[in-house]
N, C-alpha and C positions, 0 to 999 in steps of 0.2 A: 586431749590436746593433740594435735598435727603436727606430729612430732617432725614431719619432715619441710613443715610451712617456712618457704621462701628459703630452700634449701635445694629447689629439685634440678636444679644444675647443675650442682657442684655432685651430686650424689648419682645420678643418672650413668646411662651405660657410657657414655663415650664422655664424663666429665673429670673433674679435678682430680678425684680421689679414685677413682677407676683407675686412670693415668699414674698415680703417685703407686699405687698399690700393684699396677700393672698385671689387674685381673677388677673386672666388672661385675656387677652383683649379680649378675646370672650365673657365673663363672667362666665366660668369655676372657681370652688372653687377650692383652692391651699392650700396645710398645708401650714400655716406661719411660714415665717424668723423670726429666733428670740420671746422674747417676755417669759412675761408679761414688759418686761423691755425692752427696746428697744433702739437703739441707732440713735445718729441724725446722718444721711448719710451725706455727704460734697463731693460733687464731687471735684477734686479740676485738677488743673491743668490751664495757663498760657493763654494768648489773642488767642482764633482762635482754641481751643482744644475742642471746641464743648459745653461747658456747659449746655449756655441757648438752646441750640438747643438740644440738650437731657431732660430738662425737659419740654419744649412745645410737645418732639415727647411724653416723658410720659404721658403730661394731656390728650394728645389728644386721645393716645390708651385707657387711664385707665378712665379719665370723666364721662365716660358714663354708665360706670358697679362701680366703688365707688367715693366716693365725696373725689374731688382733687380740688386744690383750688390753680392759679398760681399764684404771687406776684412776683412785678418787684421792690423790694427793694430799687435798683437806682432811682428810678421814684422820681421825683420833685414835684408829684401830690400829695400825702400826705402830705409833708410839705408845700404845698399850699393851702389843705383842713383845714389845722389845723391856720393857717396865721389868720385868721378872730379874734378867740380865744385862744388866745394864754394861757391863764392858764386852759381854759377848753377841751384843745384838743394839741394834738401832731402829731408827723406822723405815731408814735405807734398806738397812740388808731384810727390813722385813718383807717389803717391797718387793726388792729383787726374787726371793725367797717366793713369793706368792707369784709372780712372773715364772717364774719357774715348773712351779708344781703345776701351773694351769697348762700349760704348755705338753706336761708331760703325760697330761691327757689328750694331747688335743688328736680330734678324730678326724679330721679332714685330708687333705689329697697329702699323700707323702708321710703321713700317721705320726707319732708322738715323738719329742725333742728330747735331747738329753743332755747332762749339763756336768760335764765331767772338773774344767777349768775353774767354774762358779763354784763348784763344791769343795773341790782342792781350797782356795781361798775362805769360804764358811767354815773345814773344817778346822783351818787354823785359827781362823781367831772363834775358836768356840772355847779354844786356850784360855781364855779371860772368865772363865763361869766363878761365880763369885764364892763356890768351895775350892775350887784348883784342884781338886781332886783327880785323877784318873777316871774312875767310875763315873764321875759329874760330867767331864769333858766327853765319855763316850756318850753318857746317856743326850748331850747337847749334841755332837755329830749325828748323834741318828734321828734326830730331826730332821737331817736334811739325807737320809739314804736314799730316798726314791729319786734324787734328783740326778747321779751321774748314769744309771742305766735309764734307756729306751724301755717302758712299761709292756711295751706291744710283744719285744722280744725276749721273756723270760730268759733265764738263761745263759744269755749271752751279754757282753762288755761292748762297751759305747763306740762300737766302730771302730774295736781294736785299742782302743784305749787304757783300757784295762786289760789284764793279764787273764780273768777267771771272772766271776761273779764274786762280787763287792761285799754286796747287802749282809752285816754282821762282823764281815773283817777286822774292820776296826775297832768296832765295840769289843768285839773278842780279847783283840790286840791289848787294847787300854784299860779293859777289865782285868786282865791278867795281871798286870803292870800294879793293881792297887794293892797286889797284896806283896811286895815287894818293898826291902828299904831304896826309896831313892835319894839324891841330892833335893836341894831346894825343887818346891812341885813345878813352875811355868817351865823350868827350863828341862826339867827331867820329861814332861809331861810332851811339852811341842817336839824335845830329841823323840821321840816313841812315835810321836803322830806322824812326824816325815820320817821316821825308817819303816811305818807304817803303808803312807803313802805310796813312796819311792818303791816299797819292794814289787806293791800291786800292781805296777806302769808296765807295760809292756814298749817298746822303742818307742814305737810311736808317741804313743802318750808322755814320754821323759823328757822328747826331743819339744814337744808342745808346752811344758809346764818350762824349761829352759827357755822358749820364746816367748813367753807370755811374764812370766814372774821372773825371771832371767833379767826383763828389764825393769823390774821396781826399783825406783829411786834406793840406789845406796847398793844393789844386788850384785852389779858387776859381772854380771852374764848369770850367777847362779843361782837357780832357784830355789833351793832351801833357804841363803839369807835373803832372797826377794820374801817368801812367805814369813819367813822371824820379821823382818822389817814391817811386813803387812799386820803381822798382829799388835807388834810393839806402837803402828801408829794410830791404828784404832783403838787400844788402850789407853793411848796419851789424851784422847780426845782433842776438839777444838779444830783447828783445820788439819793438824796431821791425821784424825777421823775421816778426814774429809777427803784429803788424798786417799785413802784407803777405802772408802766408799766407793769412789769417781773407780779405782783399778776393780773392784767386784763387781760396777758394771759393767765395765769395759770387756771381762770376761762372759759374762752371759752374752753379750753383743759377739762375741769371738765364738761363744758354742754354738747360735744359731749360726750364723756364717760357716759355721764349718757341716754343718747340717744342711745346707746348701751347695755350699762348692764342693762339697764329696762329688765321687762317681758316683752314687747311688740318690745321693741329693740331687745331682743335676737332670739322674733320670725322671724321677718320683718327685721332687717339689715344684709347684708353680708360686708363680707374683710374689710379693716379699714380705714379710714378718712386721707386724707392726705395734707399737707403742702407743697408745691416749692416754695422755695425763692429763687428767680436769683437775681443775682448780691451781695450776702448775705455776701461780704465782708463788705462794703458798713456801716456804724454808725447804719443804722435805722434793716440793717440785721444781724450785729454784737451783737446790745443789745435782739434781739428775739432770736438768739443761746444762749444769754448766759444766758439769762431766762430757755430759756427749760433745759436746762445743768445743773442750777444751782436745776431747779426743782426737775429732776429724780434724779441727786447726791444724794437730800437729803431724799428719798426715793416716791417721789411723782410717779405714774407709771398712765397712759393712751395709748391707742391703738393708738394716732397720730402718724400715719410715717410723719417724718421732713427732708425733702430732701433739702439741702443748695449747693451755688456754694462757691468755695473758689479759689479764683487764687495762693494764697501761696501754695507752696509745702507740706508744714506743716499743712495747714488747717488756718492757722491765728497765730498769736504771744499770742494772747488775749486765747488761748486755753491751754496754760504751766504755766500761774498765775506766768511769770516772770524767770522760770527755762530754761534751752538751750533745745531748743527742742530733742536734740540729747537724751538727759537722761530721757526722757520721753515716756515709750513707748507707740504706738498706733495704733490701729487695721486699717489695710487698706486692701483692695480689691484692684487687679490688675485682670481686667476678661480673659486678657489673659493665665494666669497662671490656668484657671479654673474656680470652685464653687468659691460662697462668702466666708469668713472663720468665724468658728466659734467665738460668740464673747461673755465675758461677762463680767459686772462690776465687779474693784477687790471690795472685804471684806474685813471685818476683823478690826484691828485698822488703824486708818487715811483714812477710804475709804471715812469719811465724807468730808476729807478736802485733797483728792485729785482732782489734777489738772483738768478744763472741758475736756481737751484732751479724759480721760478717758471714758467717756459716747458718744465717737465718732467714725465713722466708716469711715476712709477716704476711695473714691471709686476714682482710679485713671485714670482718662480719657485716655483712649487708642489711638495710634496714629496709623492710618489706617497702615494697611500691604502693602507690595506690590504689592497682586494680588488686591486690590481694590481701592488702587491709579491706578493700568494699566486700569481695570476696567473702573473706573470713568474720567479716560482720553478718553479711547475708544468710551464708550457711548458719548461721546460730539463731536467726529471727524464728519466733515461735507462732505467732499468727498473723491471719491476711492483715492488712493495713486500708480500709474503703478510702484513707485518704490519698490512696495512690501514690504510696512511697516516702512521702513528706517526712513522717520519722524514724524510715531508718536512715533516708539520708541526711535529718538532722543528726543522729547517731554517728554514721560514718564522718560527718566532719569534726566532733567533737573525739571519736577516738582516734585522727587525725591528729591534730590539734594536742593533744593528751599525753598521747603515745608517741608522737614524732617519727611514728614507722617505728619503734622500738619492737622487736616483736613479741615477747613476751607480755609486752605490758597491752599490744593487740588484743591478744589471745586470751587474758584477765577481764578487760574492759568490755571486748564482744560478749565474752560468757555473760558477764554481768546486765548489758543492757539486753539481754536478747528477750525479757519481757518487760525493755522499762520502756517507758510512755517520757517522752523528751519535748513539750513545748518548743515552740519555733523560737522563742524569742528567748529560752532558756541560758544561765550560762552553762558553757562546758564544765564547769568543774561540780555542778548537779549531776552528773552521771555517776561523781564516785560513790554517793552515797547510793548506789545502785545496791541489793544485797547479792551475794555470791557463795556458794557453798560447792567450795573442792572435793573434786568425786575421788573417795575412796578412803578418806581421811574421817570419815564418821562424825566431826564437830559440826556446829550450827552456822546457820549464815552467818556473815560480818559483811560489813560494808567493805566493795571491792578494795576503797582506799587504804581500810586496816590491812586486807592481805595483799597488798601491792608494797607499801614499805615494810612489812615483815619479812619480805621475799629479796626485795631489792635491797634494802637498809639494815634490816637486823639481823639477815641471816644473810649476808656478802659483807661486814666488819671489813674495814681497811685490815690489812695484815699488821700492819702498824701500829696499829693505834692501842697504846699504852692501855693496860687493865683495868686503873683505875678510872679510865675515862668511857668503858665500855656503857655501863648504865646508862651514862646521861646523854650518849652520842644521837639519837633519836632527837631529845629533846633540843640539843643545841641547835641541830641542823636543824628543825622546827622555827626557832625565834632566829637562825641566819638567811630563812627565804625572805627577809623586807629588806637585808642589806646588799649596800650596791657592791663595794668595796672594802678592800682590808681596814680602814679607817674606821667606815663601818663599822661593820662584821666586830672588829674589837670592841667596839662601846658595849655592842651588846654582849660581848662574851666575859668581860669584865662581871658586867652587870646579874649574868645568869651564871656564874662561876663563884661570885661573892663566898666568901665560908668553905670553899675547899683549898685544900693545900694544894692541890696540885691545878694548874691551870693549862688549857690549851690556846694558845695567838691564833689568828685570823692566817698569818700563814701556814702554821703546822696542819693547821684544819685543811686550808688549800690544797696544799701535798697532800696530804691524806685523802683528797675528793679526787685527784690527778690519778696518784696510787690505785684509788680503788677502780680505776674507768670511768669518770663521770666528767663531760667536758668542761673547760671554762669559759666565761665571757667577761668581756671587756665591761660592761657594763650591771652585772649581775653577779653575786657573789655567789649563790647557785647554780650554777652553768649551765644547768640542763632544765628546758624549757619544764619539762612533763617534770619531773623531777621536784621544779621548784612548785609547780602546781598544788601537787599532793602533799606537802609541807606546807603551804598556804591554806591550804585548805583544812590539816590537823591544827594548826596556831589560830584560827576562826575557833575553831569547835574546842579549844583545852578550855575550856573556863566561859560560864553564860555569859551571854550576850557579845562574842568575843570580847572578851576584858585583855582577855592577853594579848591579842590582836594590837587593841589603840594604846595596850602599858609599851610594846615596842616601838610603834611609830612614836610614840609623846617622846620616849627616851630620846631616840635618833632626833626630832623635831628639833627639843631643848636644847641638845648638845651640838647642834649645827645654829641654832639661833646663841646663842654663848660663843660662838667660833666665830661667826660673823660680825659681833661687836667689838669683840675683842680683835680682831684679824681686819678690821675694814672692811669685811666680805673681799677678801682676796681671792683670787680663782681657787677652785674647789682640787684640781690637783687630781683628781681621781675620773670617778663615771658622771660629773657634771659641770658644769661652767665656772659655777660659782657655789659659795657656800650658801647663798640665799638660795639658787635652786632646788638647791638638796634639801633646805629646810621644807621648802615649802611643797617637795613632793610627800613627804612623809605627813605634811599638817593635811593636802591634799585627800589623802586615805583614812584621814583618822577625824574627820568631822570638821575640815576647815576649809570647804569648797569656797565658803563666801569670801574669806578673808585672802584667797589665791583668788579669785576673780578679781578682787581689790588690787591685788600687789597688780596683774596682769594689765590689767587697763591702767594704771595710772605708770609703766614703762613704758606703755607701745609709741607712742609719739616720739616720731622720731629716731628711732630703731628697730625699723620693723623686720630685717632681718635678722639679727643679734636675737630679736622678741620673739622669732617663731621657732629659731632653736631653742631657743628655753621653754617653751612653751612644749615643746615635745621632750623634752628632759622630764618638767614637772609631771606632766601625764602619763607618761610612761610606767602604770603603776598598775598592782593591784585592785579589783575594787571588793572592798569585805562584804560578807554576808548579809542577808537579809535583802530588802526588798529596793530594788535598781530602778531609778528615774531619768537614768543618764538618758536614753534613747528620746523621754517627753521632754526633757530639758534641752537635749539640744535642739529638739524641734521647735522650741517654744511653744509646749503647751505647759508648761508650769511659770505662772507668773511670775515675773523678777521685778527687782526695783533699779532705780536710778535713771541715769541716760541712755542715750539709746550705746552710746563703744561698750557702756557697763554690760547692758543687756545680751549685748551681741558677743564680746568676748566670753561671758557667762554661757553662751549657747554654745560655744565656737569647744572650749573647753571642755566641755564633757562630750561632745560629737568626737573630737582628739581623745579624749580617754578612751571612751566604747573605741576606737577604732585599734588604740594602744594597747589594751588589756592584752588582745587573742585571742579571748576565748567568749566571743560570743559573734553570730553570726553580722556581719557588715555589709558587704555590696554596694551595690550602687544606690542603695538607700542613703545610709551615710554618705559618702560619693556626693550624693547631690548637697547634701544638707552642709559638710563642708566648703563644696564651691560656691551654693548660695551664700554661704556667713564670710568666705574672704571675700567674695563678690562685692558685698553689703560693707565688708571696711574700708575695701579699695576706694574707696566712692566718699568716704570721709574727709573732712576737714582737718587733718593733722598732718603733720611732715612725715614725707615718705609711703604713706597711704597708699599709692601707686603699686608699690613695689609686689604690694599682696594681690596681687592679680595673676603675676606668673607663680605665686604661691601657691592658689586657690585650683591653677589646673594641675600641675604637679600634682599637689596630696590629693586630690579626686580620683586621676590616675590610680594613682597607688590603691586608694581604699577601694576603688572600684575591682579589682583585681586581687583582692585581702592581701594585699603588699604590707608589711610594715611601712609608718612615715618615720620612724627613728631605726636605721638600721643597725641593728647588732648580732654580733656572732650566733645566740641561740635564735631569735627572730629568722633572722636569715635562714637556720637550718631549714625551722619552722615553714617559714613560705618556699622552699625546692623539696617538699615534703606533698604540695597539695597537686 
C-alpha cells in the first residue's frame, strides 16, 4: 500500500506538518505554525479517508529528526495493563506511562526525556494498589523508576530535580515501613511516600512540585494536599478520575516543556515534541483532547503538537459543550484549497468558558483527485491491453464511481481489479466481486467487497453503538441500502429486529452513521454513495436469486401502497413527492417495471412537469442483479406493447434509470436516446406535450456530461469527483 498516496503535500519539506513540527523530514529547521499557543489538529474525516494512515506516514517521516510518539487509542492494551490495578491504574495513565518510557529512550537530537512531575503524580496514586500494603505500593512505584531520570545520564538527577540518584529510594523507603506498626494503611502509606518524596527534591524540584500540584483543585498553593487530593480522586473514579487524569497529563506536557525551555534544552533540542492519537474518537482519546483542550483554554501553553483522528465531521459532539455545532465556529484546513489558515484563540470576556471547539484545528482529509486515482489504478495494471486502454479506463471510472476518491477504498478496488477484465457495458458494482488477497496476512482470496466492509464496517463499529447490537450491525445496514428515509429505514428495522429485545430506530442508527464519519443525504438513507453500493451489492447475494433483495422492496412496496390508501396518497413528507412515488420506486426494482410504465403514462397528460419530477424520483434506484436490458429497452430493441406514449415512456424510463443508477457507463449515447424520446413526446397529442422539449435538452446535457438528472447530496459528491 502507498502509504503516503494523496498525502505528499501536507508531508513534504516545506508543507503542513514540516510547519507544525517546525523541522522537515530531512531535518531541516522550519519557522513554526502557530504558537506559543497552539492548537490540537483533528484530522477528521469518515472509514477509509486515510487517517491512521497519515499519522504512521507522519511518525515515520518525522521520528527520526523530533520526538513523535504514536498511540493507538482503540487499543484494548491499556485497558488491560491497567486490569491488574484497578484504583491504581487506568488506560490513561497507562498511556501516559508508555509516552513516557518511549520517550526516555529517545535517541535523536537533544537525547532522552525525563519525567520527574509525571512520576511524582504516578507515584501517589500507586497509593490505591488493591493490598495497600507498603511493600505492594513500592513494588507499584518502581514501575514507573526509569521515568524521572534522563537514561543517557546515569548517575545523575533530572536537571537538578532531584537531590542524588532516585532509582530504589523509595522502594527502600516503603519497604522499610512494612515491617512497622502503622495507623490505618492509605493514610500511613501516602504520609511515607511524600516524606519520601519531599526529602529527595532538591529547591528546584519543591519549588516545581508547589507550582504544579500546588494548584490541584482543593490544594491551596500546597503540594502534598494537591498529590492526597490527586490520589483521593482517582480513587473515587468517574469524573473526579478524570480530573486526575486531565492533571497526569498536564504534567508530562510540563516535563517535556521544561526539557525545552532549559538552558541546556534551548541549546541541544530542535522543532517540538509531538502526540498522534489514532483512533482519538474512542473514550480513552476523547478524555486526552479534552484534557489538553481544557488545559490551553485555561491559559496553560506548551510546545506539544497534538495531532488526533476524529471520524465526525465536526471533530466530535464532546467539542461544542452541548451547543449545535452549526453556531460554533471552527477553524479547519482543507489542503486542497492551499496553505493552513491562520489561527487563533478568541479573548476577551467568556474566552475562559468557551467551547473546546475553540482551541481546535480541524484538517480535513482530502479525497484523492482524479489524476491519482488513474494514477494508482495504472501503477497496479498487470498486463499490456491490444485494446488500447479501453479497460483500465473502463476500470478507472468504476473505481471512480465506487470509491468517490475515498482513498483507501482506491487502493483495495485498484489491487483488486489490476487483473480483472471489465466489459464496457459492465456495471460498476462487477468489480467488487474482483478476488483480492492482503499481503502479509497469509488467508485466501475474498472478494474485494468482503474486505472492503470488514475493514470499513466491522472493524470501525460506531463507538456507540450498544453490544447487543454489535452482531447484527453488518446485516442491518445491509437491508437499510433500499431505504430512502427514516420512515423508511424503520419499516425495515422493525421488520429485521422482529424477536429481539432490544431494538435500534432509524434515527439512533443515523447518529451512529454521523458518529462514525459516514455522510448523509437528503434523499438516501445511506449517505455514502460507495458505501451504499457495497451493501447493495451484499443484500443481492445473502440469499439465491437475491430473495432478500425483492422480501425488502415488497416490504417497503406494500407499506407505502397501505399509506397511500389509507392517507389519499398525501405528499410523501420525506425523499419523494408523494406516497405513490415511493411505492412505485421500490415495485420499480423488484420486478414491476410494467406496472410503473402503466402508472407513468396514464399521469403524463397534462402535467408534464409535476411528471418528469416523479419520473426521476421513481428511477432513481438500484438496479439488482443478474442480467440488465435497460440499455436494449430504451433503445427499443425489446419489443413492447400498447400505444405508442406506452411505448415511449416504457423506453423513456429505463434510459432515466441507466442514467440514474451511476454505476454504469452513459454519455452521449444515452444523451441522445433521451432527447430522441422527450423529442418523440413533445410532439404528442396531449396537454402540455410542449413543455418536454426544454426537458429533453436539459437532461441530454446532463447525461451527456454523466451529470445526475435528480440531484442529491451523494450524487452531486459523485459527479465533482469525475
Amino acid at each position: 500500500m502507498c502509504e503516503d498516496l494523496g498525502f505528499e503535500k501536507l508531508l513534504s519539506e516545506e508543507g503542513f506538518f514540516a510547519r507544525l513540527f517546525a523541522r522537515s523530514p530531512s531535518g531541516a529547521g522550519r519557522d513554526p505554525l502557530y504558537g506559543p499557543d497552539l492548537p490540537v489538529v483533528l484530522l477528521t474525516g469518515g472509514p477509509g479517508m486515510g487517517k491512521g494512515r497519515l499519522l504512521r506516514a507522519v511518525r515515520d517521516r518525522f521520528a527520526t529528526k523530533v520526538p513523535v510518539i504514536h498511540l493507538d487509542c482503540g487499543s484494548p492494551v491499556y485497558a488491560g495493563r491497567a486490569a491488574p490495578e484497578p484504583d491504581a491504574r487506568s488506560d490513561a495513565t497507562e498511556v501516559l506511562v508508555e509516552v513516557a518510557r518511549r520517550l526516555c529512550t529517545w535517541q535523536g537530537t537533544g537525547g532522552s526525556f525525563a519525567f520527574p512531575r509525571l512520576f511524582t503524580g504516578l507515584a501517589m496514586i500507586a497509593t490505591g494498589v488493591t493490598a495497600g500494603t507498603p511493600a505492594a505500593v513500592a513494588a507499584e512505584v518502581e514501575r514507573y523508576e526509569e521515568l524521572p531520570q534522563r537514561q543517557r545520564l546515569p548517575g545523575l538527577g533530572a536537571g537538578g530535580f532531584w537531590r542524588g540518584v532516585l532509582r530504589g529510594t523509595i522502594r527502600n523507603l516503603l519497604t522499610t515501613l512494612s515491617g512497622q506498626v502503622l495507623g490505618p494503611y492509605p493514610a500511613a502509606v501516602s504520609n511515607a511516600l511524600l516524606d519520601g518524596l519531599f526529602e529527595s527534591l532538591a529547591p528546584r524540584g519543591r519549588a516545581e512540585l508547589e507550582r504544579i500540584y500546588g494548584a490541584y483543585p482543593g490544594a491551596a498553593g500546597q503540594p502534598q494536599h494537591g498529590l492526597r487530593n490527586l490520589a483521593a480522586d482517582f480513587q473515587a473514579g468517574g469524573e473526579a478520575r478524570e480530573l486526575a487524569e486531565s492533571f497526569l497529563f498536564r504534567a508530562l506536557r510540563e516535563d517535556l516543556e521544561a526539557a525545552y525551555a532549559s538552558a541546556s534544552g534551548w541549546l541541544r533540542r530542535v522543532g517540538r515534541p509531538g502526540l498522534l492519537l489514532d483512533h482519538a474518537e474512542s473514550p480513552l482519546g476523547e478524555r486526552l483532547l479534552r484534557a489538553v483542550l481544557t488545559d490551553r483554554r485555561g491559559g496553560q501553553r506548551d510546545r506539544v503538537v497534538v495531532v488526533g483522528t476524529a471520524r465526525r465531521a465536526d471533530g466530535g459532539a464532546f467539542l461544542y459543550g452541548g451547543l449545535p455545532p452549526r453556531e460554533v465556529p471552527v477553524a479547519e484546513f482543507r489542503p486542497a484549497d492551499g496553505g493552513p489558515p491562520a489561527w487563533s484563540r478568541r479573548t476577551g470576556s467568556g474566552a475562559d468558558q468557551a467551547p473546546p471547539a475553540d482551541g481546535v484545528l480541524l484538517l480535513r482529509m482530502p479525497l484523492l483527485t482524479g489524476d491519482q486515482l488513474r494514477r494508482e489504478t495504472e501503477r497496479r495494471q498487470r498486463r499490456a491491453e491490444p485494446e488500447g486502454g479501453t479497460n483500465r479506463r473502463r476500470i478507472d471510472s468504476a473505481v471512480a464511481r465506487l470509491s468517490g476518491g475515498r482513498p483507501h477504498t482506491v487502493i483495495r478496488l485498484a489491487a483488486a481489479a489490476a487483473a480483472f477484465r471489465m466489459p464496457a457495458d459492465a456495471n460498476d458494482r462487477d468489480i467488487l466481486d474482483a478476488p483480492l488477497r492482503l499481503p502479509g496476512d497469509g488467508a485466501p482470496e475474498r472478494p474485494v467487497a468482503e474486505v472492503l466492509l470488514r475493514e470499513l464496517v466491522l472493524d470501525q463499529l460506531p463507538v456507540r453503538l450498544p453490544d447487543v447490537h454489535r452482531d447484527q450491525w453488518l446485516d442491518l445496514l445491509t437491508h437499510l441500502s433500499v431505504a430512502h428515509d427514516e420512515e423508511c429505514a424503520d419499516v425495515l428495522l422493525r421488520h429485521h429486529q422482529a424477536g429481539r429485545v432490544h431494538h435500534l430506530t432509524a434515527h439512533h442508527v443515523s447518529q451512529l452513521l454521523i458518529d462514525t464519519g459516514w455522510p448523509s443525504c437528503e434523499r438516501h438513507f445511506i449517505g455514502d454513495f460507495g458505501l451504499r453500493q457495497l451493501l447493495v451489492h451484499r443484500l443481492y447475494g445473502l440469499r439465491p436469486g437475491g430473495a432478500a433483495w425483492y422480501a425488502d422492496h415488497h416490504l417497503l412496496r406494500d407499506h407505502y401502497a397501505e399509506r397511500a390508501q389509507a392517507d389519499e396518497d398525501v405528499p410523501g413528507g420525506g425523499a419523494f413527492r408523494s406516497l405513490t412515488a415511493h411505492r412505485m420506486n421500490h415495485h420499480l426494482v423488484s420486478g414491476g417495471a410494467d406496472d410503473v410504465v402503466g402508472h407513468l403514462a396514464a399521469t403524463l397528460p397534462g402535467r408534464p412537469r409535476e411528471w418528469c419530477a416523479e419520473l426521476l424520483e421513481i428511477a432513481q434506484a438500484p438496479y439488482p442483479g443478474g442480467a440488465d436490458a435497460r440499455r436494449e429497452r430504451a433503445q427499443g430493441l425489446v419489443a413492447a406493447d400498447g400505444p405508442a406514449l406506452r411505448r415511449t415512456v416504457d423506453q423513456l424510463l429505463h434510459a432515466v434509470w441507466l442514467c440514474e443508477e451511476r454505476t454504469r457507463p452513459t454519455g452521449k449515447e444515452m444523451a441522445d436516446t433521451l432527447a430522441t424520446l422527450l423529442g418523440r413526446l413533445s410532439i404528442m397529442e396531449f396537454a402540455g406535450a410542449g413543455q418536454l422539449g426544454r426537458t429533453a435538452t436539459e437532461w441530454s446535457g446532463l447525461a451527456e456530461n454523466e451529470r445526475p438528472l435528480l440531484r442529491c447530496t451523494c450524487t452531486e459528491q459523485l459527479g465533482r469527483r469525475r
